[in-house]
C-alpha positions as a printed Julia matrix, in Angstrom:
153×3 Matrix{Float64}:
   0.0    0.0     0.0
   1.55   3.52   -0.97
  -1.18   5.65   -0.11
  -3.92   4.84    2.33
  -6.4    7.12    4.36
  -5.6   10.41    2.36
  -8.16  13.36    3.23
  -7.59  16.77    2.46
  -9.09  19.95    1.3
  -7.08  22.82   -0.49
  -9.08  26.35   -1.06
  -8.86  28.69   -3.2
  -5.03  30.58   -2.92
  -3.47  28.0    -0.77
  -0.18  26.99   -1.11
  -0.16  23.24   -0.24
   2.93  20.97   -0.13
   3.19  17.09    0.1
   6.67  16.33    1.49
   7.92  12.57    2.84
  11.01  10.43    1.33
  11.32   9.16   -1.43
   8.93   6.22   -2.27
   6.09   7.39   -0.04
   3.8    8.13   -2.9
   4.19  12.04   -3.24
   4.66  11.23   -7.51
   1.92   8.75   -7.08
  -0.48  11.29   -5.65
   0.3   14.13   -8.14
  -0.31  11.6   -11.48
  -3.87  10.83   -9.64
  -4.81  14.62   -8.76
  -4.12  15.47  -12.2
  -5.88  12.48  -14.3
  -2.43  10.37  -14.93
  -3.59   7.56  -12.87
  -6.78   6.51  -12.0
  -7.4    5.95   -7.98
  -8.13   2.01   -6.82
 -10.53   3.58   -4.56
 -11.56   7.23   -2.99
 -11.81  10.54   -5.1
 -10.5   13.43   -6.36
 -12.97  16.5    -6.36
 -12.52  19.9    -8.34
 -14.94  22.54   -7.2
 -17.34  19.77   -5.76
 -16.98  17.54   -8.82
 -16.07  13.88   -9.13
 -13.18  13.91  -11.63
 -13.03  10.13  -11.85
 -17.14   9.84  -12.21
 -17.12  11.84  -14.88
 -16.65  11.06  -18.77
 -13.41  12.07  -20.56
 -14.22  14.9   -22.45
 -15.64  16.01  -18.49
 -12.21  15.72  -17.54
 -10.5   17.65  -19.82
 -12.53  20.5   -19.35
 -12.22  20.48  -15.48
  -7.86  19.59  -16.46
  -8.16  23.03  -18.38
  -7.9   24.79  -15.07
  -4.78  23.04  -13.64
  -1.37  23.31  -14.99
   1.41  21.18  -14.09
   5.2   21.45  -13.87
   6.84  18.04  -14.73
  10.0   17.28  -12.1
  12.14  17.51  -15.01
  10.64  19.76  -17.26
   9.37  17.44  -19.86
  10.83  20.29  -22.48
  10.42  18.26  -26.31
  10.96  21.3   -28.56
  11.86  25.27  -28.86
  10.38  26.8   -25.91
   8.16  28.68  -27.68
   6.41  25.71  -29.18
   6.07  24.58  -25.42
   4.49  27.02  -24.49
   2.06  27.42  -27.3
   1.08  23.59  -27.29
  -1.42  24.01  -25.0
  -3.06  26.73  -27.01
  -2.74  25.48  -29.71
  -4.46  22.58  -28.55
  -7.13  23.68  -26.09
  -8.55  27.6   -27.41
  -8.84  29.15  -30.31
  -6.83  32.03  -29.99
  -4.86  32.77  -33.46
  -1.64  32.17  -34.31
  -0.45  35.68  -33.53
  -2.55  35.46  -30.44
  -0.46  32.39  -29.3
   3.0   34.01  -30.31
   1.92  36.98  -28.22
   0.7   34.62  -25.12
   3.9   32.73  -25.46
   6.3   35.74  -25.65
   4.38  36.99  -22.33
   4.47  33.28  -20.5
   8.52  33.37  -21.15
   9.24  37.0   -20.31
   6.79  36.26  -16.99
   9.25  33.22  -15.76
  12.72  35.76  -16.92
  13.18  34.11  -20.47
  12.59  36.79  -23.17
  14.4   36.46  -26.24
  14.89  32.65  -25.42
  11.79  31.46  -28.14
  13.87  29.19  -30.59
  16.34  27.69  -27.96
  15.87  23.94  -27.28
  16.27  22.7   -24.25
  19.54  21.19  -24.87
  20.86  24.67  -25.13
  19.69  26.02  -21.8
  20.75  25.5   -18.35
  18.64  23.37  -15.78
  17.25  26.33  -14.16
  15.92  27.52  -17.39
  14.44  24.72  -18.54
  12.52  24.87  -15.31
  11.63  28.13  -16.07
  10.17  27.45  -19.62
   8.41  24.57  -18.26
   7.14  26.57  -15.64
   5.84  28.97  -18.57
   3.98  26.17  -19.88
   2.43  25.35  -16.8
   0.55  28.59  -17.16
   0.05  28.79  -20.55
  -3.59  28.71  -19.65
  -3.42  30.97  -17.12
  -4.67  27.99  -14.42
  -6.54  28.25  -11.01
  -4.34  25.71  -10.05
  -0.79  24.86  -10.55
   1.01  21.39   -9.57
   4.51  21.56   -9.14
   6.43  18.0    -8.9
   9.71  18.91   -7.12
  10.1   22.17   -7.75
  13.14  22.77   -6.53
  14.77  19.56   -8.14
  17.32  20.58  -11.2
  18.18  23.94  -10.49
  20.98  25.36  -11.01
């Protein structure tokens, strides 16, 4: 058993961290709170909602409000494509729409000017940074963060 018993409730503006060595379930957790894995039993509300009751296309709408920063980045292409993915793939803003939202997402996190570098040519801090970018593409209520301060440089 990796997780048994969990109960918790985070509002609006919290800041909530799950800490415990490594192997208690903290990665675990996070892929289940954001629709990676599906709980063996319990569940996950958003705003008073089932998120495993409901049907997929139910669950991307309520994912369209969370964005999530992957431990190591998860960085594929220029950052600027990263960041525009998930407009690209989730409004229908217009291509200069998306350039402007992604120029605005990289200046926020201190990468202007950065667009066409690949994460190969970037330091580990940056790459946080433009993954961090992509977490709020969307501009999210919530934002999940899997060890932030892992790969920093």
């Amino acid at each position: 058993v990796v997780q048994k018993d969990l109960n918790f409730t985070i509002n609006r503006q919290d800041v909530f961290i799950i800490m415990g060595p490594s192997g208690c379930g903290k990665s675990t957790l996070l892929r289940v709170l954001v629709g990676l894995l599906q709980p063996t039993k319990g569940q996950v509300l958003y705003r008073g909602q089932d998120f495993w009751a409901g049907t997929e296309s139910e669950r991307q709408k309520l994912l369209s409000g969370v964005g999530l920063l992957f431990q190591r980045g998860a960085l594929w292409s220029s950052l600027a494509e990263n960041v525009a993915l998930p407009l690209q793939r989730y409004t229908k803003l217009s291509s200069a729409e998306i350039r402007e939202q992604t120029s605005l997402k990289l200046a926020l996190v201190g990468l202007a000017g950065f667009e066409d570098y690949y994460p190969s040519e970037i330091s580990g801090g940056m790459r946080k940074r433009a993954g961090l970018a992509r977490a709020l593409a969307m501009d999210p209520e919530i934002v999940f963060f899997d060890e932030p301060s892992a790969g920093l440089d």
